[in-house]
Structure formats: structure tokens, C-alpha cells
Residue, then its C-alpha position, 0 to 999 in steps of 0.5 A: x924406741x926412737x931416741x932424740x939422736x935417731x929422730x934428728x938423723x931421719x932428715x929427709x923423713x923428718x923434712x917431708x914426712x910431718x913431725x918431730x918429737x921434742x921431748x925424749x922424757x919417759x914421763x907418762x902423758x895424755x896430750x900432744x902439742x903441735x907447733x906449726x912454723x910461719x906457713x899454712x900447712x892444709x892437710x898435714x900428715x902427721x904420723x905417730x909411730x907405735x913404738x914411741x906411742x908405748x913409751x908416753x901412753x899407759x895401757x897401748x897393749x896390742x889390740x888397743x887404739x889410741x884416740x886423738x881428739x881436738x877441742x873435744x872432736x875425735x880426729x879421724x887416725x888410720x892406724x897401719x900395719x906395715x910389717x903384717x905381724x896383725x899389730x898396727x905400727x903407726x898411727x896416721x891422721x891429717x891436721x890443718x894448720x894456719x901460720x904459727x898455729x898450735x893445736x893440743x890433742x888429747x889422747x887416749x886408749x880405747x879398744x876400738x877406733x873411734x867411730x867417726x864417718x870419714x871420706x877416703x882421701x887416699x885409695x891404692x887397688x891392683x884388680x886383675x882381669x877375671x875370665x869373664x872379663x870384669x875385674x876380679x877383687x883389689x888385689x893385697x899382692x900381686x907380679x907378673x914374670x920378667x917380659x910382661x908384654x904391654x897389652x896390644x888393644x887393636x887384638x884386646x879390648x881390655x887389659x890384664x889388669x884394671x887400667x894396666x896395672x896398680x893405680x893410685x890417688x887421693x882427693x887432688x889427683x891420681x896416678x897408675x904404673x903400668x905392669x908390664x915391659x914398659x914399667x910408666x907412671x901415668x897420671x889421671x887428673x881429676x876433678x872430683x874428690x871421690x875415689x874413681x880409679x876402681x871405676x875408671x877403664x871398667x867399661x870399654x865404652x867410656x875412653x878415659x883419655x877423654x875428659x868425664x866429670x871426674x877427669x881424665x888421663x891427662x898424660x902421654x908417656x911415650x918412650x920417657x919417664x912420664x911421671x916420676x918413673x926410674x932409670x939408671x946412668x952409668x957407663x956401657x962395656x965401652x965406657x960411654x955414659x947411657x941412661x938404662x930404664x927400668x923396663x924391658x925384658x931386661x927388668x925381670x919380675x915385678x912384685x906388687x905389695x899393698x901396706x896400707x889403704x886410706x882413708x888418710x894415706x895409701x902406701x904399696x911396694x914394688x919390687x924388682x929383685x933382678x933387674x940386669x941394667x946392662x949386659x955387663x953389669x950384675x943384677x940389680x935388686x931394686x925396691x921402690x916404696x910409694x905413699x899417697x895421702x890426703x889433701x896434696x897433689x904428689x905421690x912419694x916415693x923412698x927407693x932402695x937400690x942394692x948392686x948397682x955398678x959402681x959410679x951408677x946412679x938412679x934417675x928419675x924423670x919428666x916427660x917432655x913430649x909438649x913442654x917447651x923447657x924444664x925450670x930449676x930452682x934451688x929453695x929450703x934445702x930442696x931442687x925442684x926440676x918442673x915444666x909448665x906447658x899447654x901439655x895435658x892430653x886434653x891440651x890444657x895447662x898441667x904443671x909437673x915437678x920432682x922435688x928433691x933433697x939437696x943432700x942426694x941431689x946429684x945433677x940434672x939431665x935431659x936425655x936424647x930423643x932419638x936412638x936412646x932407650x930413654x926418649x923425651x925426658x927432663x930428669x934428675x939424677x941422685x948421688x950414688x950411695x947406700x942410702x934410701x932416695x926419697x923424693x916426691x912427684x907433682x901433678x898440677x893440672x889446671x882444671x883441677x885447681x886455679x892455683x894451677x893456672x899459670x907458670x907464675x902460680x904454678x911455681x909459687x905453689x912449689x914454693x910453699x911446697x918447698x918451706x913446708x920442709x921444716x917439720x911442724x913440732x910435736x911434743x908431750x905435755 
């Protein structure tokens, strides 16, 4: 069970993730309180571990459900399984908030979830090409070997694997990684709420780099970091700094694991267990954690690096092939690194940013455009340490919302983003 001293030390989980417990009393109970702080928060994602459930809520044996209802409505609770033993470990659910609101739920235990019609708000697939090229099953785990080659479409019409790779998104936006060498992230914008990634590059006929009416990939990758992918600095045999991706043969396999899948949030693993960075370093082994849930416009993704050389340190990046200059900011304990440009591949306005906690901000980079493994690129570098690095990747297109229209709105967003860092209060009455 979570103690109050244990809770406190997970800042940047606490800051980012939605709630904080106050009360630390073993004393039975059937209603939570909910604090907000002096801003709006629209889909807050507020997650209840079983652990702490167990401890206030009389009979949560396993293969019970707890049941939140406001003002006498049930909430709709995805209830996720993260370490596959069969037994839910947290309960998740989505609850707005005005300014200085306060919210009581009641609780209760049921033998099944409460049966509610809910839209999906957050959706994570990986479908491999079958040999009848149509797309076999979502796919719960997946890899591919170390040299994975990027799919050559002037011989093949389709991909291995449905729009190259593990795609993920909710009712704002969505993003995809490709499974192979090239190891990007990619963004779709979207201009719908439904789920469309499992539909989106099924028919060759239909060029998803061109706008339909639920969007569009909006992104070229190129040789960068496009949308939040990952690399490491450090220094080559000869002492010379180098920012290393990680791609390439060098890379080795990749491990796909899906944790949870909507209707609230979606969660998956990527697993990189011997990725040699340099010839004269050891292998790294790399994990990287990537969440998604309803109502926002970033994904989130908390890495674990074992290995890494000494004084090395991950980065991650922007692509910068369309945008004039990058923008910093420093707000409520956070940098924010975006661009704002005419830069979508559909040559509209698309904002993008990487919002990091100060405590493992380390500095910002810009990469060379030419004889560099890692072109194009606006990114951020974190401090080196055993510790996990979190932080969130945004995609503001602005076909997607208004609030995205300009640089001066684009901005002002982040900073809502930013204040929203101070967790809402949850305690047991």
C-alpha cells in the first residue's frame, strides 16, 4: 500500500498523472472528495490504484469492481491490468472540472462494472499484414528482429504491418511509430472524435497523406525526431560530442506489448533490450512506456534507460524541416520547447511541443542538417540518471481546433497545460 511519504516523492506522476491522496487514516469509506485548483481542467484523468482502493473500500476482494457514481450518474471506470496476473491494478476514469470546483463520489463495490454506453476515447492497435494482404487481428504483443528494413512501396503496396507499425490515439489526435530501422513517430491529425486508426491505410486506394474527413497524416519525418522520438548524446571513441537515434541496424529488436486499451486511456510498452549506440559503448537496454487517454492533444511517454555511458544523455525531438524557429518557455516547475509554423503536410498551421519537468531538464539542442545521423531536429536533452524520464509530446493542428490558430493561441494553450501540473486533491470522507 501506498504511504503519504511514497505519494509525495512521485512528483513528476503526481504533477502530470491527476490526483494525490490526502488522507493516510485506515478508516473505512464510501465517498471520494475532489479538489480542483483556480483552473478549468476538461477530461482530467484521475487514476485510482487497487492497492490504495483495498486499504478505504470494505469488500474489493478479486473479481470485484469498484463503482463511482457523481450526483447519483455511474462514471465510466476502465479498470486496467498492467502486470497480467488476471486481477485489475487501477481503476481509470476521466472527470471535468471548472475552476475551484469540488466534486464528491460515491463508491462502491459491485461484481461487475457498471453498465454504462460509453464512446472509446483512446484506442492503441498493432495488426500485421496477413498473406492474403488484409490485416490480421490487434495484435496484444509483437517484434520484429534488429534491421527491420522500412517498407520500399515502389516494390510493395502495403506494409508489414497496418500503417508501419503500432498506432495510437484518442478523440483530438493520434500518433504511430514505425516498426522498423527508422524507429519515428508520426502524427495523424484528426478531425473527428471516432477511433479511425484501424481503418486508415487498409485500402491502398485511399492516400492517407491526403486530407478525408477525419484527417490526415499531417507530418513529414524525414532524418529527425519528428514527434517525440528518442536518441542519445554522448561522445564517440574520439571524444566528440554525437546525438546517436535510436534506429538503425544498430538498434536491435524491438518488443511491442500492449497494457491497456480504452475507452478512457491506452497504454503499451516498447522494448529495446540491446541497442548498441556506438561501437565503443556496451549495449543499451531501453524501455519506453507510452500512454494515451481521452479529451487531451499529447501522448506520454515515461523511459527507463539501463547501461547508458557515462555522462550520456537521452533526448528526445521536433522536426523542424518547415519550421522557421523553436520557442522556449520555462512556467510551473516545466520547459516547454514547441514550433509553431505553416508546417502540416497539408501546408496549414500545426503546433508541436515537448513539455518536461524541470528536475530532469537538462538543456536544449538543435542537431546539424547534414552529415549527422540526426537531421532536422529541435530537441531536449534530459539530465543522466537512474531515474525514469517522463515527459509529454503535443500536436496542435489547426484544422483540429481553433485554439490552434495562431502562435499567440498555440502558446497560451501550453500554458494551461503547464498550470494544470498541480494535481487536483483527492481525499476519503
Amino acid at each position: 500500500m501506498m504511504n503519504c511519504n511514497s505519494l509525495k516523492r512521485s512528483a513528476f506522476a503526481i504533477a502530470i498523472g491527476s490526483f494525490a491522496f490526502l488522507s493516510c487514516n485506515e478508516k473505512r469509506a464510501n465517498q471520494l472528495l475532489i479538489e480542483n485548483s483556480a483552473i478549468d481542467r476538461p477530461a482530467e484523468l484521475i487514476v485510482l490504484k487497487r492497492s490504495e482502493l483495498e486499504s478505504k473500500v470494505d469488500s474489493l476482494t478479486n473479481g470485484k469492481y469498484v463503482i463511482l457514481q457523481n450526483e447519483g450518474r455511474p462514471l465510466v471506470v476502465q479498470y486496467d491490468d498492467l502486470d497480467g496476473d488476471g486481477i485489475w491494478d487501477e481503476a481509470a476514469f476521466l472527470l471535468s472540472l471548472k475552476a475551484g470546483e469540488q466534486k464528491i463520489l460515491d463508491v462502491s463495490v459491485s461484481e461487475n462494472p457498471a453498465t454504462i454506453k460509453a464512446a472509446v476515447l483512446a484506442h492503441v492497435r498493432q495488426r500485421r499484414k496477413s498473406a492474403d494482404n488484409t490485416f490480421g487481428d490487434d495484435l496484444a504483443k509483437d517484434s520484429v528482429p534488429a534491421g527491420q528494413p522500412a517498407t520500399d512501396f515502389s516494390k510493395e503496396p502495403l506494409p508489414p504491418f497496418l500503417t508501419e507499425g503500432p498506432a495510437w490515439e484518442n478523440d483530438k489526435v493520434g500518433f504511430r511509430l514505425y516498426f522498423d530501422v527508422r524507429n519515428g513517430k508520426d502524427i495523424w491529425g484528426k478531425t473527428t472524435s471516432r477511433m479511425v486508426l484501424d481503418e486508415v491505410g487498409v485500402d491502398t486506394t485511399s492516400n492517407y497523406h491526403a486530407k478525408a474527413d477525419w484527417g490526415m497524416d499531417i507530418l513529414k519525418v524525414g532524418k529527425s525526431l519528428g514527434a517525440g522520438a528518442l536518441a542519445l548524446l554522448t561522445k564517440d571513441a574520439a571524444g566528440k560530442d554525437t546525438l546517436v537515434r535510436l534506429g538503425g541496424t544498430s538498434m536491435g529488436p524491438i518488443i511491442y506489448q500492449k497494457l491497456a486499451d480504452g475507452p478512457v486511456r491506452a497504454r503499451f510498452r516498447l522494448q529495446y533490450p540491446s541497442w548498441k549506440a556506438l561501437d565503443s559503448t556496451k549495449p543499451i537496454t531501453l524501455t519506453e512506456e507510452i500512454s494515451i487517454w481521452g479529451g487531451q492533444y499529447f501522448y506520454e511517454s515515461k523511459v527507463v534507460v539501463s547501461n547508458a555511458p557515462t555522462g550520456g544523455k537521452l533526448v528526445s525531438g521536433i522536426v523542424n524541416i518547415h519550421s522557421k524557429e523553436s520557442k522556449q518557455f520555462d512556467t510551473a516547475g516545466y520547459q516547454v520547447l514547441y514550433t509553431y509554423d505553416a508546417q502540416s503536410e497539408n501546408k496549414d498551421n500545426l503546433g508541436m511541443a515537448l513539455l518536461v519537468d524541470k528536475k530532469i531538464f537538462d538543456s536544449f539542442i538543435t542537431s546539424p542538417n547534414a552529415n549527422t545521423d540526426v537531421q532536422n531536429t529541435y530537441g531536449v536533452a534530459f539530465k543522466a540518471g537512474q531515474e525514469p524520464v517522463t515527459f509529454r509530446f503535443y500536436a496542435g493542428w489547426q484544422p483540429s481546433d481553433p485554439q490552434f490558430a495562431s502562435d499567440v493561441t498555440f502558446r497560451e494553450f501550453l500554458t494551461r497545460e503547464t498550470l494544470r501540473s498541480t494535481p487536483v486533491k483527492v481525499s476519503w470522507k
